[in-house]
C-alpha positions as CSV (number, residue, x, y, z in Angstrom):
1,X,0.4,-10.7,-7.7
2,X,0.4,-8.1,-10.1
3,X,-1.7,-4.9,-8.8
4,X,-4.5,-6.2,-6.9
5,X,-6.9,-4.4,-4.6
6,X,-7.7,-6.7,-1.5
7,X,-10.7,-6.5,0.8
8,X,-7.9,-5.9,3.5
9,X,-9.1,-2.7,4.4
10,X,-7.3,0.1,6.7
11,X,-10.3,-0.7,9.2
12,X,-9.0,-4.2,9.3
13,X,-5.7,-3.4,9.8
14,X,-6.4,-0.5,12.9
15,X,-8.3,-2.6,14.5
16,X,-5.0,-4.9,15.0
17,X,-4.1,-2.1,17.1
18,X,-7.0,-1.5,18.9
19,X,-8.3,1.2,16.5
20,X,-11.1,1.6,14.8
21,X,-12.4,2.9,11.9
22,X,-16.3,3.2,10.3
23,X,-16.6,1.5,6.7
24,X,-17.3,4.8,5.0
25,X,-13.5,6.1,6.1
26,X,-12.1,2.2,5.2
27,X,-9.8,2.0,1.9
28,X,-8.2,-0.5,0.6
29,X,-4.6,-2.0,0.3
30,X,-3.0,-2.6,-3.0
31,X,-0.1,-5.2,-2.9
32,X,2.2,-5.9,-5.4
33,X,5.8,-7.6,-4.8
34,X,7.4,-5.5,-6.9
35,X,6.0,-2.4,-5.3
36,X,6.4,-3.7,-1.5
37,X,10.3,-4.8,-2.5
38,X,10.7,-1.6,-4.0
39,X,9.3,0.1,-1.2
40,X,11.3,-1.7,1.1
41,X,14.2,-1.1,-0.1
42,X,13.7,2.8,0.1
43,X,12.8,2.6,3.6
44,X,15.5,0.1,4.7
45,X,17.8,2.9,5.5
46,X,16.0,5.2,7.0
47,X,14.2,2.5,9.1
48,X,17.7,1.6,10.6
49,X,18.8,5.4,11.0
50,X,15.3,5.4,12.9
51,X,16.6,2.8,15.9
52,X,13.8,0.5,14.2
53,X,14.2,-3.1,13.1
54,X,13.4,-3.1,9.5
55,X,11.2,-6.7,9.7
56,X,9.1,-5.2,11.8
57,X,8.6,-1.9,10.2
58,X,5.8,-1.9,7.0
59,X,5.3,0.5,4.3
60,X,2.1,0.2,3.3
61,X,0.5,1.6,-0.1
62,X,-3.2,2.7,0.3
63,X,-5.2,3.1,-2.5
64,X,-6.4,6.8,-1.9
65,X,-5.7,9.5,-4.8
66,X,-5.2,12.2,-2.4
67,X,-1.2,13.5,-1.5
68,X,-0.8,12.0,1.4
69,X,0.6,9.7,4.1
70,X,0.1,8.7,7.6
71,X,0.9,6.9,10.7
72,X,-2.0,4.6,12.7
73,X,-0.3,3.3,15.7
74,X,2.3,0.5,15.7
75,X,5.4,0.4,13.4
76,X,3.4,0.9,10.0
77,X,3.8,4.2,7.5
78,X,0.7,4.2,5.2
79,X,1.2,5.9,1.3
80,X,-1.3,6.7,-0.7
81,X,-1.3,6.0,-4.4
82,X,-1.9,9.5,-4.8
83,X,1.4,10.4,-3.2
84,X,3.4,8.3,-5.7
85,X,2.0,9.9,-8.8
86,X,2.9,13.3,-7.5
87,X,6.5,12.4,-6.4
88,X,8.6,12.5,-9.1
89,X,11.7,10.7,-7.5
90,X,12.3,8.3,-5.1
91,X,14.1,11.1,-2.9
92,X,11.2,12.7,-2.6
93,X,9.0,9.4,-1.2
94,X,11.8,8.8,1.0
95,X,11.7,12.3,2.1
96,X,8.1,11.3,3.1
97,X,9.0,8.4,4.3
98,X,11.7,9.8,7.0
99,X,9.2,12.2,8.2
100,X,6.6,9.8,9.1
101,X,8.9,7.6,10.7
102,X,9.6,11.0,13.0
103,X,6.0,10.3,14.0
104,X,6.5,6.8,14.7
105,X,9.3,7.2,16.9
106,X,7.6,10.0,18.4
107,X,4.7,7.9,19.6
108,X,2.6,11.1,18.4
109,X,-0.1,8.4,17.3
110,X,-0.3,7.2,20.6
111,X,-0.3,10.1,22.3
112,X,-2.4,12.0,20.4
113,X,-6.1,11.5,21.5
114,X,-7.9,12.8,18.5
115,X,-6.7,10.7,16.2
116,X,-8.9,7.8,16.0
117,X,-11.3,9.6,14.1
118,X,-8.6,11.4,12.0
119,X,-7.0,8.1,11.7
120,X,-3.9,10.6,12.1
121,X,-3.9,12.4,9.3
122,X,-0.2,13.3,8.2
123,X,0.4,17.5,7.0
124,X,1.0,16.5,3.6
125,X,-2.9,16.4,2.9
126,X,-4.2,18.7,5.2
127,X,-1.9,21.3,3.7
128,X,-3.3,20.6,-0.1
129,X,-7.3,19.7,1.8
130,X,-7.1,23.4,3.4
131,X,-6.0,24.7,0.0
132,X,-8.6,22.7,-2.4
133,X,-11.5,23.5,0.4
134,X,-10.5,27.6,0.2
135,X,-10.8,27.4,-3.4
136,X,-13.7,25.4,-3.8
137,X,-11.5,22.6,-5.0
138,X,-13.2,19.7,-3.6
139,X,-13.3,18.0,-7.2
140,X,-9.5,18.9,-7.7
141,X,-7.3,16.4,-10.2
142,X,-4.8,15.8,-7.6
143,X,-7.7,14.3,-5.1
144,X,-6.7,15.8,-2.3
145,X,-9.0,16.4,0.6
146,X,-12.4,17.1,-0.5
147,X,-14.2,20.3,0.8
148,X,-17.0,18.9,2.2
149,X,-14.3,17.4,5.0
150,X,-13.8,20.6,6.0
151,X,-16.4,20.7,8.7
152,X,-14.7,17.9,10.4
153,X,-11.1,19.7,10.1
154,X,-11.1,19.5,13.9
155,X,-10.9,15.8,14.0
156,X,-8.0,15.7,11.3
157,X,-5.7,18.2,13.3
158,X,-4.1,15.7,14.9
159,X,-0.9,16.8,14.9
160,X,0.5,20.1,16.6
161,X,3.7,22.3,15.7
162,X,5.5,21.0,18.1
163,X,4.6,17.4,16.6
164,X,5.4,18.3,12.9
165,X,8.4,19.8,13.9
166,X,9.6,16.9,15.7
167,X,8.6,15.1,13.3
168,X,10.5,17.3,10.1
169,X,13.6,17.2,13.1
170,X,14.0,13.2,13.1
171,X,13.2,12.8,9.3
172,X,16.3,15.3,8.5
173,X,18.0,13.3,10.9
174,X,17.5,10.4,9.5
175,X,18.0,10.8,6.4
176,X,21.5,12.6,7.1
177,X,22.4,9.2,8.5
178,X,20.7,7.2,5.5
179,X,23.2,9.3,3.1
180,X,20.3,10.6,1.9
181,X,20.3,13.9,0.3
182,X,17.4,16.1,1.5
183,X,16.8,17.8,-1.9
184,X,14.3,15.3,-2.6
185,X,12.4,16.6,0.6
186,X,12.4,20.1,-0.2
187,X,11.2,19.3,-3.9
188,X,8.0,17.9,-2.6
189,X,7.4,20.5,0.5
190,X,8.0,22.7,-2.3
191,X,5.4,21.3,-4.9
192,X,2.5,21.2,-2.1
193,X,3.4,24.7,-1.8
194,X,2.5,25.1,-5.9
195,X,-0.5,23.0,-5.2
196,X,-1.3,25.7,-2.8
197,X,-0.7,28.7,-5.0
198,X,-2.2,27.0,-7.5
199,X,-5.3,26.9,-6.0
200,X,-5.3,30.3,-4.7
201,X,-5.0,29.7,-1.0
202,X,-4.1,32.3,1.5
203,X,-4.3,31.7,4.7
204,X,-6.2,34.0,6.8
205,X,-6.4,35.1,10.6
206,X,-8.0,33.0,12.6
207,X,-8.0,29.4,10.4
208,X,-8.0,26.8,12.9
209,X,-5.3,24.7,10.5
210,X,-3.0,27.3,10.4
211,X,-3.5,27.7,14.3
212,X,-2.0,24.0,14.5
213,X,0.3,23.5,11.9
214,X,3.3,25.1,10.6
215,X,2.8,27.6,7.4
216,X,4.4,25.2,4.1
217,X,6.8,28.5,3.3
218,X,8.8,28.2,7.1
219,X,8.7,24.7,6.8
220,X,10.9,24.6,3.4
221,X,13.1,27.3,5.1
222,X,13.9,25.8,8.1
223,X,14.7,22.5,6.3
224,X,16.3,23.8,3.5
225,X,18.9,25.3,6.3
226,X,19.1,22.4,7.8
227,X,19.5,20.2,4.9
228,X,22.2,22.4,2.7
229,X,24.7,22.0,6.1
230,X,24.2,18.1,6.1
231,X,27.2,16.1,4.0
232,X,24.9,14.3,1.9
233,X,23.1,17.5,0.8
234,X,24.8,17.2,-2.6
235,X,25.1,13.6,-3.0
236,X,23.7,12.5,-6.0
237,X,20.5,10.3,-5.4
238,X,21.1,6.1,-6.6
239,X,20.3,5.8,-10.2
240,X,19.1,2.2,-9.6
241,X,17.1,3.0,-7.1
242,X,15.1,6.1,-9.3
243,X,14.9,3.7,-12.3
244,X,13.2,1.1,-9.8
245,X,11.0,4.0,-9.1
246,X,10.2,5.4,-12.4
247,X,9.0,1.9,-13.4
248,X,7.0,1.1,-10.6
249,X,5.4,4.5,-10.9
250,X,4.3,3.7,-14.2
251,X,3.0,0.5,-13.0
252,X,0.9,2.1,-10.8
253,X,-0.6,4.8,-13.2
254,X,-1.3,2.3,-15.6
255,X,-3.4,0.0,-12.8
256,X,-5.6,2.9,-11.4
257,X,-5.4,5.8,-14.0
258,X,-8.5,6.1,-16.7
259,X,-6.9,4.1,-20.1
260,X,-7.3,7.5,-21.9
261,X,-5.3,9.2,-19.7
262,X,-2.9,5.9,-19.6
263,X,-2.4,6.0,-23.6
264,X,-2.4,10.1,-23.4
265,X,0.8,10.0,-20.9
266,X,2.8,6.9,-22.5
267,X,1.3,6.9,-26.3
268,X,2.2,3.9,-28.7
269,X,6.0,5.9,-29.6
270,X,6.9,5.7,-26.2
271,X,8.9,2.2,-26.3
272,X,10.4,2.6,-22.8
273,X,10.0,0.3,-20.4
274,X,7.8,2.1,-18.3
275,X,5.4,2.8,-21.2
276,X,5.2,-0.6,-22.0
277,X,4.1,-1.6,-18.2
278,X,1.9,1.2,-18.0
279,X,-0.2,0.3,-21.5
280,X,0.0,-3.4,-20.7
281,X,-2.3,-2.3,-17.4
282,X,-4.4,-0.4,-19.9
283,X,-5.4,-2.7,-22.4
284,X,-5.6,-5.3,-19.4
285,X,-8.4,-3.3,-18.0
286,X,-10.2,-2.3,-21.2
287,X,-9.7,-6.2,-21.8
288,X,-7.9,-6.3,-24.8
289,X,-5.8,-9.1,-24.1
290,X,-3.9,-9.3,-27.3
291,X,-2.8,-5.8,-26.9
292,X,-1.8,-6.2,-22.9
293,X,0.4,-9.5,-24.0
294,X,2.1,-7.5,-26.8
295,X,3.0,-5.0,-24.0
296,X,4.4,-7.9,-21.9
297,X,6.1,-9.4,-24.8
298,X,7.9,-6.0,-25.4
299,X,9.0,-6.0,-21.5
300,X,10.2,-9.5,-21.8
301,X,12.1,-8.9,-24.9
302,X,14.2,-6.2,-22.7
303,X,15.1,-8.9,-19.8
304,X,13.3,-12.6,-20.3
305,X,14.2,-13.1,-16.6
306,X,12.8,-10.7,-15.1
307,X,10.1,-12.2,-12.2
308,X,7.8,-9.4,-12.7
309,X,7.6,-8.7,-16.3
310,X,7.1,-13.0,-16.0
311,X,4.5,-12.2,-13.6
312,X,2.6,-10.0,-15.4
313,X,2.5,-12.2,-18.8
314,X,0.9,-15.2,-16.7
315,X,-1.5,-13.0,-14.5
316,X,-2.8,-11.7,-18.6
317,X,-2.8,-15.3,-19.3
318,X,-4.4,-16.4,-16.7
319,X,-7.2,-13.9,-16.5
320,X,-7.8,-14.4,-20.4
321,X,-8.6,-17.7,-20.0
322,X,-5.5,-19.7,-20.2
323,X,-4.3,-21.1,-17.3
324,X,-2.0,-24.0,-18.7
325,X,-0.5,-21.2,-20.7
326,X,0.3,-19.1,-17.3
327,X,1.7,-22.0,-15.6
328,X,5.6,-21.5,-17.2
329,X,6.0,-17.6,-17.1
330,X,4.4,-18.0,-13.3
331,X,6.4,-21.0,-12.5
332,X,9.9,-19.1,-13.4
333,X,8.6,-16.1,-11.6
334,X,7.8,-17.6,-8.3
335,X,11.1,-19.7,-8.4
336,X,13.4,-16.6,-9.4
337,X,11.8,-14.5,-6.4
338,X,12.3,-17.4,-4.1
339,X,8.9,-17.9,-3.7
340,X,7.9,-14.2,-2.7
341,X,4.0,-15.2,-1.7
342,X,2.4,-12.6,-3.5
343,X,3.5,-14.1,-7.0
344,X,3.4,-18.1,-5.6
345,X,-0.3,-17.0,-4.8
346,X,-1.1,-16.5,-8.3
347,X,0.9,-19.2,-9.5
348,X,-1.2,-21.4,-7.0
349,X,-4.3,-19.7,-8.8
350,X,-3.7,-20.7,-11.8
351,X,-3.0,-24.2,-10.5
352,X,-6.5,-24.3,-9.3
353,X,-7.9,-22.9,-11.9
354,X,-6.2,-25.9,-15.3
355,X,-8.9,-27.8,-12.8
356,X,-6.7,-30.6,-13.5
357,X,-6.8,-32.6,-10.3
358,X,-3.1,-33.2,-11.0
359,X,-1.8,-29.7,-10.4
360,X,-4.1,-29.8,-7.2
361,X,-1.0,-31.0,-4.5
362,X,1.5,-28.7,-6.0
363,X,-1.4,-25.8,-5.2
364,X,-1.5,-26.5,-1.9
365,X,1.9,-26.8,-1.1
366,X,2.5,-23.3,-2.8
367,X,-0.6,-21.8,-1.3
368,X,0.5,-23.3,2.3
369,X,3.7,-21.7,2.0
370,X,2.6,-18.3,0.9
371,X,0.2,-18.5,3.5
372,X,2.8,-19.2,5.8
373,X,5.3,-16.3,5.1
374,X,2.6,-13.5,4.7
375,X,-0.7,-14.4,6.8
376,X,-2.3,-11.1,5.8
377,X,-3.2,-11.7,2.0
378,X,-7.2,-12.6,2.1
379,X,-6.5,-13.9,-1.5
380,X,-4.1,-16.3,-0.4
381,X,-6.8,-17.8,1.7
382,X,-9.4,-18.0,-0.5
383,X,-7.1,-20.1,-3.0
384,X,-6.6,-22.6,0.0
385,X,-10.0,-22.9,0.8
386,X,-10.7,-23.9,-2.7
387,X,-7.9,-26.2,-3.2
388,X,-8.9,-28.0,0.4
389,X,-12.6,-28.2,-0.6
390,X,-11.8,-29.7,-3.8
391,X,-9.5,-32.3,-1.7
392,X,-12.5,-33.1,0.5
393,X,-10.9,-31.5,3.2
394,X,-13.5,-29.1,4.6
395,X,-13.3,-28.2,8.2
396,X,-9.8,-26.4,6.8
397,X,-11.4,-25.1,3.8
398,X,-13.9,-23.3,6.9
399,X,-10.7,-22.8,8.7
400,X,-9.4,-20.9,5.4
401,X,-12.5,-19.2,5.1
402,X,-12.2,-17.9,8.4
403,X,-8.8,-16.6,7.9
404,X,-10.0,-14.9,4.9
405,X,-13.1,-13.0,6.0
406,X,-11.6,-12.1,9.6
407,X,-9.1,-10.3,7.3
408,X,-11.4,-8.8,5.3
409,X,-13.7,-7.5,8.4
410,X,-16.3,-9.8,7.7
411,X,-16.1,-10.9,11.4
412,X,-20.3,-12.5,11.4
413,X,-18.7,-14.8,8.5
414,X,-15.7,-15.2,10.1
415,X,-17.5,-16.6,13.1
416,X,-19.3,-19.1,11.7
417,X,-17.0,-20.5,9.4
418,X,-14.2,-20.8,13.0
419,X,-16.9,-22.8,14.4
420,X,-17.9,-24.7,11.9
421,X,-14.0,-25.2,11.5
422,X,-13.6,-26.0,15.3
423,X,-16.5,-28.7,15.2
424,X,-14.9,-30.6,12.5
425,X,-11.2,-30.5,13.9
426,X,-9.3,-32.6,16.1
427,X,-9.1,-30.7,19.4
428,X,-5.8,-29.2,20.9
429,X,-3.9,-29.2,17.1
430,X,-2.4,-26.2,15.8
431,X,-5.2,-26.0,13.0
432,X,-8.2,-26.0,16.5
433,X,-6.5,-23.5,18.0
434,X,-6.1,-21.1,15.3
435,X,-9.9,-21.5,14.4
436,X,-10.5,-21.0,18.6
437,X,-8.3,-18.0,18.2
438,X,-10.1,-16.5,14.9
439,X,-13.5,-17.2,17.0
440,X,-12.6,-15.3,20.1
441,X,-11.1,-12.2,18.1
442,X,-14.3,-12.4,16.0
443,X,-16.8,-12.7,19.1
444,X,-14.8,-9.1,20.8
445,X,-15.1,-7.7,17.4
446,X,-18.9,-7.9,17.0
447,X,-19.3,-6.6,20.6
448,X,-17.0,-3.9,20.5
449,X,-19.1,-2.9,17.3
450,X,-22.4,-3.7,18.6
451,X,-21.6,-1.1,21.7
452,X,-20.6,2.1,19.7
453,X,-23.9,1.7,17.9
């Protein structure tokens, strides 16, 4: 769907890994399919340069406002929102992007043993957090790390040189073999530098970040050699690609930013298609509903097929109270994107929601299937649990329930509802099992938690 902030929070997702995480450090996920294609996309490349197989490497976007990005443990490279709105290009995201994937191949997650608690971290915030704490900045506009974190800088240093310079190492490297240029890395090294003088940071003898991490000023120099010998240095970066980018940003901005600052960025004589997205999300918050279709009227104007601009007219529909209306525009949008779940979730919604017992078996064909290709979207199994309670059909409505609050990290829930699944289900089928499974993860959970305290 559209924008969307799920319960699926960062402590949900280390703790796949074995990590953990306390609720006051979770955030949450934002998933969109035309963000996570996008993203994709960028990273495909680089992925491969990496040695990695690209299915099984995820770029996740984390809804944090500070500059930043990170590596947990496994193959995943988190982004927070706050990292797209600085980063002008694409170039620059992949330059990001190349770097952190230096720490995945490096296994410096794994090795590193203070990272739990730092949930690792990357440089690119602890450069800006160092900067904004010096200056008193906790309350900075670009959100970076506030200043009361400074006190547990010790915990977020969980990187060394010789890690980040791996790390800057592989992402050069990979990005040479990409075809990347690395301009669009040195343009963002270079603007967390401005952040830095901006704020008025100087480091001083004796800073225990400094004593860790590489000074932002040899970091651009040692790249920018290193960069200006590689053949791609002056290939141009792909126009398609940037547009993608540039519209997607917009997106973005226009989900999380304040409306005011929304309509002060892309006012009403900005008619490009990133204005339009941007002020659609606008008015969608401030509920003006006539206003946010008008927007999504203009985007389809420019392309009628396009899934996501299709997407977005039935998720306004849909949420203004017209859910017979949304069915065409969401229909077309989860056919022309082959299904992607994300979209065939809302579509299923809005099924559900005509409460016209009719639409009922097409909803849980769609929802099945969603829930089939991407088994980590908590919204997907809340529509399925709906649609099989309102078929009578309630040991998988617990079942779904289940599904959805283990991924959420609401693992007392999740307990009950897998046994309450379990009791009603025909033992040794796929469906048992799965609710056995959910049970046991949720039963080591609890007493994993129950210990630390």
């Amino acid at each position: 769907m559209s924008f969307a902030r799920f319960a699926a929070l960062v402590l949900s997702i280390l703790a796949l890994f074995g990590w953990s995480a306390t609720p006051a450090a979770a955030q949450s996920i934002l998933r969109d399919a035309e963000t996570e294609a996008l993203l994709k996309d960028m990273a495909r490349p680089l992925i491969v340069a990496a040695g990695l197989d690209p299915s099984h490497v995820d770029i996740v976007l984390v809804n944090d406002s500070s500059v930043n990005a990170f590596v947990a443990g496994g193959q995943a490279v988190y982004v927070n929102s706050g990292l797209i709105n600085e980063a002008d290009t694409a170039a620059q995201v992949q330059g990001v992007i190349a770097h952190e994937l230096g720490h995945v191949t490096g296994g410096h997650a794994v090795l590193n043993q203070g990272a739990q608690s730092a949930t690792n971290i990357s440089i690119l915030s602890l450069l800006l957090g160092a900067a904004a704490a010096a200056a008193g900045g906790g309350e900075a506009a670009m959100g970076v790390i506030m200043a009361g974190q400074q006190a547990a800088m010790g915990k977020f240093l969980a990187y060394t040189r010789t890690q980040e310079a791996s790390a800057d190492a592989a992402g050069a490297q990979y990005l040479s073999a990409a075809g990347i240029s690395g301009r669009g890395s040195l343009e963002f090294f270079q603007k967390l530098q401005n952040l830095e003088f901006r704020y008025g940071y100087r480091p001083q003898d004796g800073d225990q970040f400094y004593s860790t991490h590489p000074l932002t000023g040899d970091r651009i120099q040692t790249l920018q050699d290193t960069y200006e010998k590689d053949p791609a240095w002056l290939k141009p970066d792909d126009p398609k690609i940037q547009a993608r980018y540039v519209r997607m940003k917009a997106k973005l901005f226009g989900y999380l930013a304040e409306p005011r600052d929304v309509f002060r960025v892309y006012p009403q004589t900005d008619n490009s298609v990133p204005a339009h997205y941007a002020r659609a999300y606008a008015w969608h918050r401030q509920s003006e509903m006539d206003r946010a279709t008008a927007e999504a009227d203009a985007l389809l104007m420019t392309d009628p097929d396009d899934p996501y601009f299709l997407e977005l007219k039935g998720q306004i529909l849909l949420e203004s109270g017209q859910p017979n209306e949304a069915l065409v525009p969401l229909r077309k949008a989860t056919e022309l994107t082959g299904y992607q779940p994300l979209i065939a979730t809302l579509f299923g919604h809005a099924l559900i929601a005509t409460e016209d017992p009719q639409h009922f078996k097409e909803a849980e064909t769609v929802l099945k299937n969603a829930a089939a290709r991407d088994r980590e979207n908590p919204f997907t199994w809340y529509q399925l649990g709906t649609i099989y309670a309102a078929n009578g059909d309630m040991p998988r409505a617990r079942l779904a329930s289940a599904e959805q609050q283990s991924l959420s990290g609401q693992m007392d829930a999740a307990l009950m509802n897998a046994q309450a699944a379990e009791a009603g289900l025909k033992q040794g089928t796929p469906d048992w099992l799965r609710a056995q499974d959910i049970e046991m993860e949720a039963r080591a959970t609890l007493e994993r938690n129950k210990k630390r305290r």
